[in-house]
C-alpha positions in Angstrom: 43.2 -8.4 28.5 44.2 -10.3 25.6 44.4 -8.9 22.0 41.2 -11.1 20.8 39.4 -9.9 23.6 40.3 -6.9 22.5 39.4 -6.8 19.4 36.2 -8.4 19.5 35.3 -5.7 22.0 36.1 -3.1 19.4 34.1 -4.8 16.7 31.0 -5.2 19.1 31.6 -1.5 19.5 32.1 -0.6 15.8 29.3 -2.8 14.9 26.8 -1.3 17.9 27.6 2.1 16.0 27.0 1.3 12.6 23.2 -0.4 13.8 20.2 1.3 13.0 16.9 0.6 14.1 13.3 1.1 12.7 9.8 0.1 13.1 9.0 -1.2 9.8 5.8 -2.9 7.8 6.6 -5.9 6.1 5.3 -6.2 3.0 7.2 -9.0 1.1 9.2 -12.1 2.3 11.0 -14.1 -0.6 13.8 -16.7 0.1 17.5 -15.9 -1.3 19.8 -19.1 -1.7 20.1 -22.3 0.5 18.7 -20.5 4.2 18.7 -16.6 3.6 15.0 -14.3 3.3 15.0 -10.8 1.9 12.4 -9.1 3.4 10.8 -6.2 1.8 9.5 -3.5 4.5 8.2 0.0 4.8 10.1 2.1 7.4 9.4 4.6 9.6 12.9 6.6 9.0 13.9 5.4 5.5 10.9 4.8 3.7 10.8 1.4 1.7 13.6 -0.8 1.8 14.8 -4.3 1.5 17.1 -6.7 3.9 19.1 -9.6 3.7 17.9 -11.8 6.6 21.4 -14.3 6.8 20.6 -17.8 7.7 16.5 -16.6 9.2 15.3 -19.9 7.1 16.8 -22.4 9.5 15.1 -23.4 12.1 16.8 -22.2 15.0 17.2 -19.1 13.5 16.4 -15.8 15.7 15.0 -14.0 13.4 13.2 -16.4 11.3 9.6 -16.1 14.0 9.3 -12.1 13.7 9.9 -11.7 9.7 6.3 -12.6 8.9 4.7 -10.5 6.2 1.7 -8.4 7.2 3.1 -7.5 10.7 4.7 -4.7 12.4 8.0 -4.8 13.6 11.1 -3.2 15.1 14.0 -3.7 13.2 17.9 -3.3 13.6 20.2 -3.5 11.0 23.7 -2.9 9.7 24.6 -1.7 5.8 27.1 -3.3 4.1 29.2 -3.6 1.2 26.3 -4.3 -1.3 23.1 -5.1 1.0 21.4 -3.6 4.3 21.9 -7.0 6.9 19.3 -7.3 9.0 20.9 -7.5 12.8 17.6 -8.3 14.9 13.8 -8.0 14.8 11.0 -8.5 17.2 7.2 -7.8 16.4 4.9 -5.0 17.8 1.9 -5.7 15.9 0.3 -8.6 13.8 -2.2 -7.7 11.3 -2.9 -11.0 9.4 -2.9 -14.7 11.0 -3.6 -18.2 10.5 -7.5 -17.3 11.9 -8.2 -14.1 9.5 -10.8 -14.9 7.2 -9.8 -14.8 3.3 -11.3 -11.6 2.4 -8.9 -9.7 4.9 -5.9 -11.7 3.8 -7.2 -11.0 0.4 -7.1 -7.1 1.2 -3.9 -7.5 3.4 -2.3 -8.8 -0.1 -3.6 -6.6 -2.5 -2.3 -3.3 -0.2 1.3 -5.0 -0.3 0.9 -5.4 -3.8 -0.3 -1.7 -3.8 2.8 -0.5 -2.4 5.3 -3.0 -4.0 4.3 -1.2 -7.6 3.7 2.7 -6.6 6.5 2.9 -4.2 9.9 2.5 -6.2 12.0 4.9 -4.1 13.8 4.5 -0.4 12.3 8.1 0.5 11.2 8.8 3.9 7.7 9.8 4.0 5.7 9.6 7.3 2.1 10.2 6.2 3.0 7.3 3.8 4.3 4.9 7.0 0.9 6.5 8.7 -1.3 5.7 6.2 0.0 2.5 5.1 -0.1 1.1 9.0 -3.6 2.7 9.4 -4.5 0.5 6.7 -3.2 -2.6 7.6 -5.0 -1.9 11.1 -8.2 -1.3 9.6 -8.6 -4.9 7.8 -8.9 -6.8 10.8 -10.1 -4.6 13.9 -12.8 -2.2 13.2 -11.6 0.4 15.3 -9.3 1.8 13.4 -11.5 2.0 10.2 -13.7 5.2 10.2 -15.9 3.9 7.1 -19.1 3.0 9.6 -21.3 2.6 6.2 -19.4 0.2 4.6 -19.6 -2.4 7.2 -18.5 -5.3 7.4 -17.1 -8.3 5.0 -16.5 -7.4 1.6 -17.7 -3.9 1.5 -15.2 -3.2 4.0 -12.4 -4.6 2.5 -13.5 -2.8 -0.4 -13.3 0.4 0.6 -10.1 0.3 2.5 -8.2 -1.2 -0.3 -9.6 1.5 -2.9 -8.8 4.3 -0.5 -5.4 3.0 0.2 -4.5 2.8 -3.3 -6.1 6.4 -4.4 -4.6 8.1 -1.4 -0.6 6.4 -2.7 -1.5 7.9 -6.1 -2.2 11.3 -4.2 1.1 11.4 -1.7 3.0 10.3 -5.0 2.3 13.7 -6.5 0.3 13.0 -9.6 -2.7 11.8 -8.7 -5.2 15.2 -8.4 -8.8 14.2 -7.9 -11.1 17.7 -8.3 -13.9 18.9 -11.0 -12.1 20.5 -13.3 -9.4 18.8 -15.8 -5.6 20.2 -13.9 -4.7 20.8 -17.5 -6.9 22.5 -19.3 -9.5 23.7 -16.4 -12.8 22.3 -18.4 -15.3 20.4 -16.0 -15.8 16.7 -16.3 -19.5 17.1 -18.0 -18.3 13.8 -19.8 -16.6 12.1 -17.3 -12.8 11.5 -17.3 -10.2 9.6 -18.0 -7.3 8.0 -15.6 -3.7 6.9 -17.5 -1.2 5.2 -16.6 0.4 8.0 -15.4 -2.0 8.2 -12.3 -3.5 11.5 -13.6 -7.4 12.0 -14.2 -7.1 14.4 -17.3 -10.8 14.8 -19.4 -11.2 13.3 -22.9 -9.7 16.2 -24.3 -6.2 16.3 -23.0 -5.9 12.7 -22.6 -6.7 11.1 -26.0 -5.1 7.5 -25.3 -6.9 6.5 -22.1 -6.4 3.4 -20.3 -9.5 3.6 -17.8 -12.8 6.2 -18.4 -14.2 7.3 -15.3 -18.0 8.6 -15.1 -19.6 11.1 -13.0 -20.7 8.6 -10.7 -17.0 6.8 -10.2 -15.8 10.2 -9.5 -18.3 11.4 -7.3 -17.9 7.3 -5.4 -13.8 8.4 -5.6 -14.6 11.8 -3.5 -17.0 10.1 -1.0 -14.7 7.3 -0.3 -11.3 10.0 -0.2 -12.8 12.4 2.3 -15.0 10.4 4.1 -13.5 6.7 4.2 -17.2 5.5 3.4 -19.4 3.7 0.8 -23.3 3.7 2.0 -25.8 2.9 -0.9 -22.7 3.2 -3.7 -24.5 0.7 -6.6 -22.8 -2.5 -7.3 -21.7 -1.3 -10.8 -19.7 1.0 -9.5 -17.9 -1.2 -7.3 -16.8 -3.2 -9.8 -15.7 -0.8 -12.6 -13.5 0.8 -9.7 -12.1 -2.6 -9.0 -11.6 -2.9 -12.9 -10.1 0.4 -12.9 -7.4 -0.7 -10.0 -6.4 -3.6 -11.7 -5.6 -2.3 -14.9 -3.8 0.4 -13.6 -1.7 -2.0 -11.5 -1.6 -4.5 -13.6 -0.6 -2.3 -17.1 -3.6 -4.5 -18.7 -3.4 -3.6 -22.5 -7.1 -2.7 -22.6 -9.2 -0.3 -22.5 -12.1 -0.3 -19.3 -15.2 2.0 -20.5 -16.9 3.8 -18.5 -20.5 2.5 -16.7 -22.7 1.5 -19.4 -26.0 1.7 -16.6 -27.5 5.0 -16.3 -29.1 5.3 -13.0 -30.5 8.0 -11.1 -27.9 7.3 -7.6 -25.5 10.1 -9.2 -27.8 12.6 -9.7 -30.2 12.5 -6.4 -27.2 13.2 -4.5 -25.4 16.0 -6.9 -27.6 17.6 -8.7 
């Protein structure tokens, strides 16, 4: 055998034992020069991580079919010098296509979005993968999503998306939701208030507040947390929760007050 069959042998070798593989959520695709893709993904084994995909913008590329955001794939890779190098991918699972209506591509980008600003480190984290997959599953086919009151269209979406993104808060570490204030141990009487922190503190200990939560959002925020659902939850509280997510996402320099309707929904059910 000849020395450069040799030694390709012993690189295919050396390069077959440096590979990892992964199954992976991909949550971002963004180009990178004349024909490369760096592809943002969630792994199973290393948590959130991003690849350089060489040459996948081509045409003929290999990889360029399977690196389509909002799918599941396996993934094999290499690390090098300054980047991880993608080596090979082939989808499981495909959550969002050309056919999904615009409320579930609508939901499908918001949880991407979700994770692209909570998740900062490369951690592994398996009820994270879990949930985040779960998720993803439970936009388009309705047997994953437990949430049999919310129904269909945009109630659906609705509550999968909030869930999703209070749940992050709560496997991040900060995010507490109970009736007492985790500071001071005083009850919500007057509602609460989330910072950008991801805490709900009460008025007391949190004087600069970014989003004020009533009894009703939190009392909404425990029925969707344990039980995934939404049934007869008033359309004003929909949409200061969505007001609530998007300032705390989007670091909006404004202050979102609590529900200025007083109706009796809150207290048939609590007190």
């Amino acid at each position: 055998m000849s020395f450069a069959l040799l030694f390709c042998a012993f690189r295919f070798t050396l390069y077959a034992f440096l590979m990892d593989s992964t199954r992976a959520i991909i949550i971002k695709i963004e180009t990178s020069g004349e024909a490369d893709i760096l592809a943002t993904v969630y792994t199973e084994l290393f948590g959130k991580m991003t690849f350089m995909a060489k040459g996948a913008r081509k045409m003929e590329a290999k990889l360029r079919p399977d690196l389509q955001p909002y799918s599941l794939v396996e993934l094999s890779f290499v690390r090098g010098k300054n980047n991880l190098l993608l080596t090979g991918a082939k989808t499981i699972e495909t959550f969002i296509t050309r056919e999904s209506g615009y409320k579930d591509i609508f939901a499908a980008t918001l949880l991407t979005f979700i994770i692209d600003v909570l998740v900062v480190q490369p951690e592994k984290d398996e009820r994270m993968f879990l949930t985040i997959l779960a998720s993803f599953r439970a936009i388009t086919q309705p047997q994953f999503f437990s949430g049999t009151e919310a129904g269909q269209g945009d109630r659906k979406c609705w509550v999968i998306v909030q869930r999703f993104f209070w749940s992050m808060l709560k496997m991040s570490g900060v995010f507490v939701l109970s009736e007492k204030c985790p500071q001071c141990q005083q009850s919500f009487e007057d509602g609460a208030v989330f910072n950008f922190s991801g805490e709900i503190l009460c008025r007391s200990c949190e004087k600069s507040s970014s989003c004020l939560l009533d009894k009703e959002d939190l009392y909404a925020l425990q029925r969707i947390m344990d039980e995934g659902i939404s049934g007869q939850i008033p359309e004003h509280v929909y949409e200061h929760l969505d007001k609530v997510l998007i300032t705390f996402l989007f670091k909006e320099d404004f202050f979102v007050e609590a529900n200025p309707v007083a109706v009796s929904w809150f207290l048939e059910r609590v007190v």
